[in-house]
Residue, then its C-alpha position, 0 to 999 in steps of 0.5 A: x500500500x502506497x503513502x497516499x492510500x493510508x489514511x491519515x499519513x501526511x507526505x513529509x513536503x505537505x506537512x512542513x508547508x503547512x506547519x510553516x504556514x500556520x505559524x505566525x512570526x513573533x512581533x513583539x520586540x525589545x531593545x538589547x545590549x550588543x553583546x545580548x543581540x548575537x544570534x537574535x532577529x534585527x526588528x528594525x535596521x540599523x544605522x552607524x553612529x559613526x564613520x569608519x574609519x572615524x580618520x584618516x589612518x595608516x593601514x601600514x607600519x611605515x611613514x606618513x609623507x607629503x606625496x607632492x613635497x616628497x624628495x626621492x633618494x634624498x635623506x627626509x627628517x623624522x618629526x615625530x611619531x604617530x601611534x595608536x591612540x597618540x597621534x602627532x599632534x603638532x603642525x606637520x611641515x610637508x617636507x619631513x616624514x612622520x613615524x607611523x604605527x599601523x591603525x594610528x591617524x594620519x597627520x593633516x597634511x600628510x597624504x601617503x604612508x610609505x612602509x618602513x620596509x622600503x624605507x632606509x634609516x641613516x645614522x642620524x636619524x633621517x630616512x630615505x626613499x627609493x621610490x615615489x608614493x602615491x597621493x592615498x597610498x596605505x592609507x584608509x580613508x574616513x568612512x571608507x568602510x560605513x559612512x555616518x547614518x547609513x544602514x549597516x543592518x537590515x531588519x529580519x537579519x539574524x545576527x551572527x559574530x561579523x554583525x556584532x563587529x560591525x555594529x560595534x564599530x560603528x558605535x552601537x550599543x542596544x538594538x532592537x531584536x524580537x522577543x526570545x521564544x519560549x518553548x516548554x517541554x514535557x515528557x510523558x510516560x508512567x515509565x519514565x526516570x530521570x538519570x541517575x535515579x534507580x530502575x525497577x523492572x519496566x522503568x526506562x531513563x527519560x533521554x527524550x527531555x534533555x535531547x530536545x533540551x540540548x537542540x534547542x539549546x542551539x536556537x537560541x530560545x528560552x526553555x522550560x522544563x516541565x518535566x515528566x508527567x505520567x500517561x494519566x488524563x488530568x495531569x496532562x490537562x493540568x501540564x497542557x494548560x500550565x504551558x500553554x499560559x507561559x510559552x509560545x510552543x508546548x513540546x511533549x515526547x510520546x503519547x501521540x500513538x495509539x494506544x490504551x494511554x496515549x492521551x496527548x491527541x485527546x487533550x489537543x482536540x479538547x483544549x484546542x485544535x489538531x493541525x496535522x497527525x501522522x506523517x509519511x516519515x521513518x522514523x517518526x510517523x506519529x508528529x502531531x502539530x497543532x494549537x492550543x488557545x495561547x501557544x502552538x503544540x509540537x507532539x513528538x514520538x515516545x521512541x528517542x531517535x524518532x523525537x529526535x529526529x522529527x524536531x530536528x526536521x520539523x520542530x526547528x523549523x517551527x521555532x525558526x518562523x516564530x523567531x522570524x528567521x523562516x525555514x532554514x533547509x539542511x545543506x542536501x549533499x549527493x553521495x555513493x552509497x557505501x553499502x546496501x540500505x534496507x527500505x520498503x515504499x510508502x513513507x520518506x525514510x532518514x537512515x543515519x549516516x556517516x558521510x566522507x569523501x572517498x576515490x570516487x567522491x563522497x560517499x556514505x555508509x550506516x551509521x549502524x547495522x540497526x536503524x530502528x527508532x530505538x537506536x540512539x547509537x546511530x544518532x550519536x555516531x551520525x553526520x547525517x541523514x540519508x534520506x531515501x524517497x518514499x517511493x523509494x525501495x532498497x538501496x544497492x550499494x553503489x547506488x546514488x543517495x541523497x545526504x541531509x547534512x547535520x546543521x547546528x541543530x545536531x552540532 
């Protein structure tokens, strides 16, 4: 049976576009110090305070000339000494050089900075030149980078390092980003303990919570933890509506199968809506999107790899269109297939590989022998995924691939 003949089951394309279509950006705003702002979303654009360079100054160790009172192979006195942050600041006479730090002002009057490799030193002090410099040689001009008052940052930019370093030569100190997003989660399961606690026979570690915390450690949000509830009915009202008051996304991991306890949907459709419930994926084919009165609801499997991997491709995406960055695809890279991959047709499927650039190219091979939704190995041990068409069957090895690269998300 196809994808298309099961009903319910949703193809990968048609579920991402419609989640990115049902979240709204965030709109509100605030102003932040420029240190605060790194890895924020612009909400207005930004203008220098300031030229820079802010003067004229010496891109070279050197010295500062007069290039039309110059003198060739004749000795030139050194007047003084212009350093970063000590300028000279006496009346420069055109016919004598100037010593000259790389970054420090060029005196008025000077035109040309001669590197002190080219120049000659005599005994009394006095320099010399073998060859004639041009009017603005090694010098970088006022504004030659931002001029006063112009857009350096445009709105909707998400701020990375070199923005920081530009901002901050330009004089800014606070801008206005959007508001950070707040996600909570909540694992359920009656089977569940935190590490570190002991097991009783039937009990298994939560890695779900700390494994979402962790990615979305790397999208610059703001998290809570509610942490585990049992599959009972009441509690994941009570949860639900706690979230839901607080944050902008509710993330649980399991209870959105089918089963005797699995209430998650249940809960969804009384206090709000169900978007979208099953998807044509392996792993993760029960991803619930949804809304709840004050937030959006991200529902992910109970199986590790399968939560993993289905807020990596989907969730993430979610947050990044609050956060008004939009969808961010992983780099898709073609590759030989190292070795056979198992896959039946029906569902998109995103084995776990390691990818490397081989005689022949890139190529890739499994992660692990066992790919199941349960084997947080070939998660650990991954550089990507090898994600195979849902018309798609088994894979022989030789055979061309396509690769959905880890982004920061999996880093």
């Amino acid at each position: 049976m196809g994808c298309c003949d099961q009903p319910g089951l949703m193809p990968l394309d048609e579920g991402l576009s419609l989640l990115l279509e049902l979240v709204s950006a965030n709109q509100h705003t605030e102003f932040v110090d420029l240190q605060s702002s790194l890895h924020r979303v612009c909400a207005t654009e930004v203008r220098s305070h300031c030229n820079a360079p802010s003067f004229d100054n010496s891109a070279m160790d050197g010295y500062a000339v007069s290039s039309q009172h110059f003198r060739l192979n004749q000795p030139m006195e050194v007047q003084g000494k212009s350093f970063a942050g000590l300028p000279f600041k006496s009346e420069f006479e055109p016919t004598k050089a100037i010593r000259i730090m790389t970054g420090a002002a060029v005196p008025q009057g000077a035109d040309a900075v001669i590197m002190q490799e080219n120049a000659t030193v005599n005994h009394d002090g006095s320099v010399q030149f073998s060859q004639a410099p041009s009017a603005g040689q090694n010098i970088r001009c006022i504004g030659e980078d931002i001029e006063h008052d112009q857009i350096i940052v445009a709105p909707l930019t998400h701020l990375k390092p070199p923005h920081i370093a530009l901002m901050a030569s330009a004089g800014v100190d606070r801008v206005s980003v959007f508001t950070k997003t707040k996600v909570g989660i909540i694992s359920t399961g009656s089977e569940l303990k935190n590490p570190g606690q002991p097991l009783k026979f039937g009990e298994i570690y939560n890695s779900n919570g700390p494994s979402i915390k962790a990615m979305l450690s790397h999208l610059d949000v703001d998290i809570i933890d509610y942490g585990m509830i049992e599959d009972d009915l009441e509690q994941i009202k009570q949860a639900f509506a706690i979230a839901d008051a607080e944050c902008d996304f509710v993330i649980t991991s399991g209870g959105v199968s089918v089963g005797e306890a699995d209430y998650i949907k249940d809960v969804l459709e009384q206090m709000g809506r169900v978007d979208f419930w099953k998807l044509a994926i392996k792993p993760g084919k029960p991803f619930a999107f949804g809304q709840l009165p004050n937030s959006y609801f991200i529902g992910l499997p109970g199986n590790p790899v399968s939560a993993a991997v289905t807020f990596h491709i989907l969730g993430a995406q979610a947050i990044r269109q609050h956060q008004n960055i939009g969808y961010k695809p992983m780099k898709v890279l073609p590759a030989i297939a190292a070795n056979s991959f198992k896959k039946a047709p029906g569902r998109m499927d995103f084995q776990r590989g390691i990818w490397s650039v081989g005689e022949e190219g890139v190529e890739v091979k499994t992660a692990t022998v066992a790919q199941g939704s349960h084997i947080l190995s070939s998660m650990a041990d991954a550089n990507c995924y090898i994600a195979l068409e849902q018309d798609r069957g088994s894979v022989n090895a030789g055979e061309v691939v396509n690769l959905w690269l880890f982004d920061e998300v999996m880093s």
